[in-house]
C-alpha positions, 0 to 999 in steps of 0.5 A: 588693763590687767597686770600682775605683779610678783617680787621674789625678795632674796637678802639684799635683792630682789627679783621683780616681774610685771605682765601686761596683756602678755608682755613681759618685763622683769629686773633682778638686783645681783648683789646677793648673786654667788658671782657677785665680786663684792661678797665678803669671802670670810663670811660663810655664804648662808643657804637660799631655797625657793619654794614654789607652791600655791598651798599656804599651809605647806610653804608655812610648814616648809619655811618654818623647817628650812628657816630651823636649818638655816637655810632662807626660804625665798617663795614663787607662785609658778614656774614662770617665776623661777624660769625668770628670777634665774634668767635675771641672775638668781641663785638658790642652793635648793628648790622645793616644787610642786610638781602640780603647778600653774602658768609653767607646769613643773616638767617643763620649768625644770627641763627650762632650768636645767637647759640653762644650767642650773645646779640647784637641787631640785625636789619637787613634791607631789600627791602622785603615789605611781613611780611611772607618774614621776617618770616625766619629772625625773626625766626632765632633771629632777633630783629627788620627788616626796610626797607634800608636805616634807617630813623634819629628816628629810628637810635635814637630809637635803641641807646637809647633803647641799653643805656636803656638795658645795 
């Protein structure tokens, strides 16, 4: 029998999802969740991206810049993951996407998740160079599309605009 097992760790939670032969199970601790009750409201609430890529050398540079901001990086592996940490009740205040990705491609993950109504900022990231190529994505709800890896302003310019929204 084969089974996958995936854990999104976020501070003081953590999403876990388990298939086997196509069913799938899944568990999310809330305690970090922005409607979380028991959060002390005189501590400032610390920025959480998801970053969700199969390419090591560019969530490395990603979380190395994101982490030089402040902002904790938490990683999926495919929109399947993000569809069902967000179900369970994850919050995080960016994601970062490949805009080429397995199991759940990315139109449809982003369409999933902004049909569920989440308000993170969505930047998906690409080799694509033809603005008509990223029609689709931004039709479905992405905010913004780079080119990988994101450059040091760009990832300033995001947490600052988040800081700006929130």
């Amino acid at each position: 029998m084969r089974t996958c097992l995936s854990t999104i760790k976020v501070k003081h939670s953590s999403f876990h999802s388990e298939q086997k032969k196509g069913k799938m199970s899944s568990s999310y601790d809330t305690s970090s969740s922005p409607n979380n009750t028991n959060a002390n409201p005189s501590v400032e609430k610390k920025l959480k991206a998801l970053m969700v890529y199969d390419n090591r050398v560019i969530t490395m540079i990603h979380k190395t810049l994101l982490k030089r901001f402040g902002v904790e990086p938490h990683e999926a592996k495919n929109g399947q993951e993000v569809v069902l940490a967000h179900r369970s009740g994850a919050y995080f205040d960016l994601i970062l996407m490949d805009l080429d990705m397995p199991v759940v491609n990315a139109r449809q993950t982003i369409k999933e998740l902004r049909d569920m109504n989440v308000r993170s900022l969505i930047v998906g990231l690409t080799f694509l160079e033809e603005e008509e190529e990223k029609k689709p994505f931004m039709d479905a709800g992405l905010n913004y599309c780079y080119p990988k890896p994101l450059p040091f302003d760009v990832v300033r310019d995001l947490v600052e605009k988040i800081k700006e929204d929130a």
